[in-house]
N, C-alpha and C positions, 0 to 999 in steps of 0.2 A: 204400263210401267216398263221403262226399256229394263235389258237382261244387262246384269252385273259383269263389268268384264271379265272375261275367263284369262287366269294368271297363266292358262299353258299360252295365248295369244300373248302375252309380253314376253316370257321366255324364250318362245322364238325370235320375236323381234329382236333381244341383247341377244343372242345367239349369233341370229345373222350380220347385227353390227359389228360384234366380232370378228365373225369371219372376211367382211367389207374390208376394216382397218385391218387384220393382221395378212389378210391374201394380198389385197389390193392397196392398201396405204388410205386409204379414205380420210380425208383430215374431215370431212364433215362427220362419219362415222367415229370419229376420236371424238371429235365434241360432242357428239350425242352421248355416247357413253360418260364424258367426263359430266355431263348435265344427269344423266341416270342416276349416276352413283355418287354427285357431290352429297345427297343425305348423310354419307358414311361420317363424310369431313366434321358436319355439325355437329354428330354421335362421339366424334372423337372429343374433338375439341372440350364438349360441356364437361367429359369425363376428365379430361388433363386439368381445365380451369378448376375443378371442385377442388381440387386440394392447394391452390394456389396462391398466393395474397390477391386483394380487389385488384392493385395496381397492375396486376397483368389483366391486357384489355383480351377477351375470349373471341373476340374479332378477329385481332394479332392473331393467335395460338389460329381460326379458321384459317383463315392466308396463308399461315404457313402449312398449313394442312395440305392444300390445294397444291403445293407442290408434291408431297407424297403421294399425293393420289395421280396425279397425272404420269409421276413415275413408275406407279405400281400397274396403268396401265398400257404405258410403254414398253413393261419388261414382263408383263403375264402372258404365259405360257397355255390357253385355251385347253389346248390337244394334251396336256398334261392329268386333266379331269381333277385338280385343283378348285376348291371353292373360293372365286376373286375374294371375295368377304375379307376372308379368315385374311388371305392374304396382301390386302389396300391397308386392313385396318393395322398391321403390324407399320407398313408402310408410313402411312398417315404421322400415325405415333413417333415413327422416328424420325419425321421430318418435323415433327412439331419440340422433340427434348433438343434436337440438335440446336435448333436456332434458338434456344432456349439456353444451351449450354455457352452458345456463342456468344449471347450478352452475357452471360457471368453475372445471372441475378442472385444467387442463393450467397447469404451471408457467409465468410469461412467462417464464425464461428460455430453458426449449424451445421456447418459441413465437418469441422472438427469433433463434434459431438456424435454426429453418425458414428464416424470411423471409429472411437473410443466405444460407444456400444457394440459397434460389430466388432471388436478385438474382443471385449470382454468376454462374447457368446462365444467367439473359435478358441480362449484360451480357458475357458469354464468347461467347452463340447470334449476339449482332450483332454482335459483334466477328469471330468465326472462320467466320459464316454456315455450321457445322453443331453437330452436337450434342458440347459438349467432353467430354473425357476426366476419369476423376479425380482426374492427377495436377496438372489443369490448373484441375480447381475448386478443389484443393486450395492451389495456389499463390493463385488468386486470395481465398481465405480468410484466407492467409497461415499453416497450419498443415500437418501432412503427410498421407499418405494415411493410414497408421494414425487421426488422431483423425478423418478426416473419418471414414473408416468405422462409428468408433465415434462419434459424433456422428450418422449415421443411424439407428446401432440405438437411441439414445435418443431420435430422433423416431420412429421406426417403432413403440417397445415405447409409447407412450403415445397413440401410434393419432390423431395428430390429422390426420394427412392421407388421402383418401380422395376418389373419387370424386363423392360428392356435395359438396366445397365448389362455391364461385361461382365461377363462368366467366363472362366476359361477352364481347358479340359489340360487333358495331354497332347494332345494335336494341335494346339493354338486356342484363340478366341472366337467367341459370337455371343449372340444375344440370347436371351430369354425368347425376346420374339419371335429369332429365327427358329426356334423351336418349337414354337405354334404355329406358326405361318410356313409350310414350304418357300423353300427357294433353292432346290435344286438343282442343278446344273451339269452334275459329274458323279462320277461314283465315288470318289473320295470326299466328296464334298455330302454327300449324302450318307457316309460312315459317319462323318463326322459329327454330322447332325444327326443322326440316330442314336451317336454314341453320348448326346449333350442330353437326349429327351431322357435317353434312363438316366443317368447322374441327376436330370433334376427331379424325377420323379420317385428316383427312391429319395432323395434329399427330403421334397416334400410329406412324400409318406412316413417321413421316421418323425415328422413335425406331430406336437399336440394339436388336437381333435378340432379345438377350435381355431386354431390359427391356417391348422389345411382347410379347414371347410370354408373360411373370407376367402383363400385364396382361388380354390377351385369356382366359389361363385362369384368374383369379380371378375380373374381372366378367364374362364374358361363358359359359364353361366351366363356371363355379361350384365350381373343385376350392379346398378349402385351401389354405395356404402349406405344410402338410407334405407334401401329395400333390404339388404344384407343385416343390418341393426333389427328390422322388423322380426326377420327369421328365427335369431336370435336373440329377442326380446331385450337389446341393449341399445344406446343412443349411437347416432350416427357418430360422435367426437370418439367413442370407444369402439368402434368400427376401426377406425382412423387408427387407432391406439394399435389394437392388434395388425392390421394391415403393416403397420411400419415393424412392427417387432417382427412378423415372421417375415419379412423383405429383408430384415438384418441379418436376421437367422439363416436365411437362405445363402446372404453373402457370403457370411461368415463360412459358410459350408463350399464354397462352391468358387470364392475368389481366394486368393492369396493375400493373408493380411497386408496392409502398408505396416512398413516399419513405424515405430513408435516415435 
């Protein structure tokens, strides 16, 4: 029975294609690696399509991927000691919301509905200085807990919130991604980003128990929303539920309202 391949023999291999494309320009060493690592793309993609209507085809959302990934290997820094991973898949993603953002599929009235819950949390968070309840955003919506719930699930099922919108600090804007994903370049570019990871991390930590724990095991964990439901013995559509509450909640905390 032949011997199982030893993973430090592929390790060297992307290693040395590496060093082929970023010493020497090797376009067959860029393809090899873009053929390596397109898994990442379909990883992405399945995860972007789940919360999305049928009529977006998960094909589309792969293709666009494939430009993120190609970009992410275009501009990865090896010699940095950077995990590509962490850093395609930020990539990926945001070449999949952009061209996403570019048709202008998401209804304004769901997108009207986001904003008015994420006003509600940043004008209940300074009012109650902690994080309200939802019988308490419900009141200040003026509707009951039943629609507000359902009123998440139809932000949540059309996927417009997520961690890579805008977040802005005091020094300007960036992403949520970029603060999972390295991408630095400079040293003020890299205050900067280190100055976004604690803002979001105490943001996150001042979150209730259950809405930090969806979050740390979707981006950070990488389990789905069905595995995540399993965890904690609730259905994946209330997975959904809390994922979009504490993505509001984080806005709320972390963007500048739109004026009303």
């Amino acid at each position: 029975m032949p011997d199982a391949p030893d993973p430090r023999d592929d390790a060297l291999l992307i290693a040395e294609l590496w060093r082929s494309y970023k010493d020497q320009g090797s376009a067959e060493a860029r393809d090899r690696l873009i053929l390596h690592y397109s898994p990442l793309v379909k990883f992405v993609a399945s995860r972007v399509a789940a919360g999305l209507p049928q009529s977006i085809d998960s094909q589309d959302l792969a293709q666009y991927g494939v430009f993120g990934l190609i970009d992410a290997i275009d501009k990865f820094e090896p010699e940095r000691g950077f995990k590509f991973e962490t850093y395609a898949i930020s990539r990926i993603k945001g070449a999949i919301i952009d061209e996403l953002r570019s048709i202008d599929w998401v209804p304004r009235s769901v997108r009207a509905k986001a904003r008015a819950i994420e006003r509600a949390y940043s004008r209940l968070e300074n009012e109650l200085k902690r994080t309200p309840t939802d019988p308490e955003v419900a009141a200040e919506l003026g509707v009951d807990e039943d629609e507000l719930a359902r009123t998440l699930s139809q932000i949540s099922f059309v996927g417009i919130v997520a961690l890579d919108d805008l977040v802005s600090s005091e020094r300007g804007t960036t992403t949520v991604g970029d603060t999972v994903a390295d991408r630095l370049h400079d040293p003020v570019t890299a205050f900067e980003v280190d100055e976004m990871k604690h803002v979001l991390a105490d943001a996150i930590n001042r979150m209730p128990d259950r809405e930090r724990l969806v979050l740390t095991l979707y981006y950070y964990e990488g389990l789905t929303l069905a595995e995540i439901g399993e965890v904690l013995g609730v259905t994946e559509s209330r997975v959904c539920q809390i994922h979009t509450k504490a993505i509001l909640q984080l806005r709320a905390r972390l963007v500048e309202p739109a004026s009303p």
